[in-house]
C-alpha positions as CSV (number, residue, x, y, z in Angstrom):
1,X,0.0,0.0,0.0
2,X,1.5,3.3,-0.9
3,X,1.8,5.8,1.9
4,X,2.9,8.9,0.1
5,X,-0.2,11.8,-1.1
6,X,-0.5,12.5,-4.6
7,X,-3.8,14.3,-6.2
8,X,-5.8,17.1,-5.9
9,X,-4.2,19.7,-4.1
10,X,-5.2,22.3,-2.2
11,X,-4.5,24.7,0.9
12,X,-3.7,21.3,3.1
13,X,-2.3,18.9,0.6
14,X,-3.5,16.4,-1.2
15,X,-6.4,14.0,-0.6
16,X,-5.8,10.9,-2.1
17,X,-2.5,8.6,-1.9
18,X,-1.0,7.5,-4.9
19,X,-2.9,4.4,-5.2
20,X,-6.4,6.0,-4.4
21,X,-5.7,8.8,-7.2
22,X,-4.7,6.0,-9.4
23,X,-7.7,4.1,-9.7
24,X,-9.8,7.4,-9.8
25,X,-8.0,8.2,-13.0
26,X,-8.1,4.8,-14.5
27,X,-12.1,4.8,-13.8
28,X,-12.2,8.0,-15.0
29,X,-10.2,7.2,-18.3
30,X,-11.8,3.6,-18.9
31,X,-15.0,5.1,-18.6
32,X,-14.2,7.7,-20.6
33,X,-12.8,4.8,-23.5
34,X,-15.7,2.4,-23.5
35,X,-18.2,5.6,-23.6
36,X,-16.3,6.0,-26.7
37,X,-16.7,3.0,-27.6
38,X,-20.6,2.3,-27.6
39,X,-20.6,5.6,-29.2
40,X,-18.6,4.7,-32.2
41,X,-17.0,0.8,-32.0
42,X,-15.0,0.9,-35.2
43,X,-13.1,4.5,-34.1
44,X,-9.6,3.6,-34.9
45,X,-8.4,6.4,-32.6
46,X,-10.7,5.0,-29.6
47,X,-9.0,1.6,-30.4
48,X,-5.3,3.5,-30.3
49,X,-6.2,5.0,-27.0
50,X,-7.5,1.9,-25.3
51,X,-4.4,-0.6,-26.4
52,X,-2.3,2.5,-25.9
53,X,-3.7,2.8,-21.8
54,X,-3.3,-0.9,-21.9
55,X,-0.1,-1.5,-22.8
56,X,1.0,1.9,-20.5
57,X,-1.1,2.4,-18.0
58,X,-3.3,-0.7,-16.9
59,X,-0.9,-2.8,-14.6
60,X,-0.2,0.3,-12.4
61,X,-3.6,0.6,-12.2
62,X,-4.7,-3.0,-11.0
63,X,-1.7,-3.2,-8.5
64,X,-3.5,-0.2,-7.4
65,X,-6.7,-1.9,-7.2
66,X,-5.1,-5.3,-5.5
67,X,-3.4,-2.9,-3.1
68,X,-6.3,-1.2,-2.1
69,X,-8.4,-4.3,-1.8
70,X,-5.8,-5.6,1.1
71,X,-6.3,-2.8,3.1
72,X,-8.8,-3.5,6.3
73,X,-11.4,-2.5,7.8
74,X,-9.7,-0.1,10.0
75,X,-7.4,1.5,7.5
76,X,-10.3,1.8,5.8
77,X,-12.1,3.4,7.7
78,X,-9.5,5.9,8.6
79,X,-8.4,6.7,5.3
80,X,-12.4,7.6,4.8
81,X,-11.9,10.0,8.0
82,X,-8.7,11.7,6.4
83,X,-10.1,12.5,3.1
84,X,-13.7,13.5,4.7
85,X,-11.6,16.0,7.1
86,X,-8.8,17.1,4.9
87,X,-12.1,18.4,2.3
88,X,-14.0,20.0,5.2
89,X,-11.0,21.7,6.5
90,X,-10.4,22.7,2.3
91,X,-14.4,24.2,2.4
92,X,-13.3,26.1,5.6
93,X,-10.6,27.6,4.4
């Protein structure tokens, strides 16, 4: 599990840790691709961009995932109570 913050950023840092803001983006992005997709299924530049992210970018992303699936309960639960008060203390300042 990575331990180090990378992200958005703001007044106190970053929320996320590198493997959180990893599989954000890769949801983001692979939603983003099979949207694409379903919209046009023979766009060769939708077809570039998906082996492109697959070839690059997917085995980052699911060591992400698997990383973030080890984590328990507890860790869990307190990486949810340091992202919900690192954005409140963001919306107060």
């Amino acid at each position: 599990m990575s331990t180090s913050f990378a992200g958005p950023h703001g007044p106190t840092g970053p929320l996320l840790d590198d493997d959180e803001t990893r599989v954000a983006r890769a949801r983001r992005q692979l939603t983003q691709l099979g949207t694409a997709l379903v919209r046009d299924p023979l766009d060769r530049r939708v077809h570039q961009a998906l082996r492109t992210y697959m070839d690059h970018d997917s085995e980052a992303a699911l060591l992400s995932w698997e990383a973030m699936l080890q984590r328990t309960p507890e860790e869990l639960r307190e990486r949810i109570r340091a992202v919900i008060t690192a954005h409140a203390e963001r919306k107060a300042s």
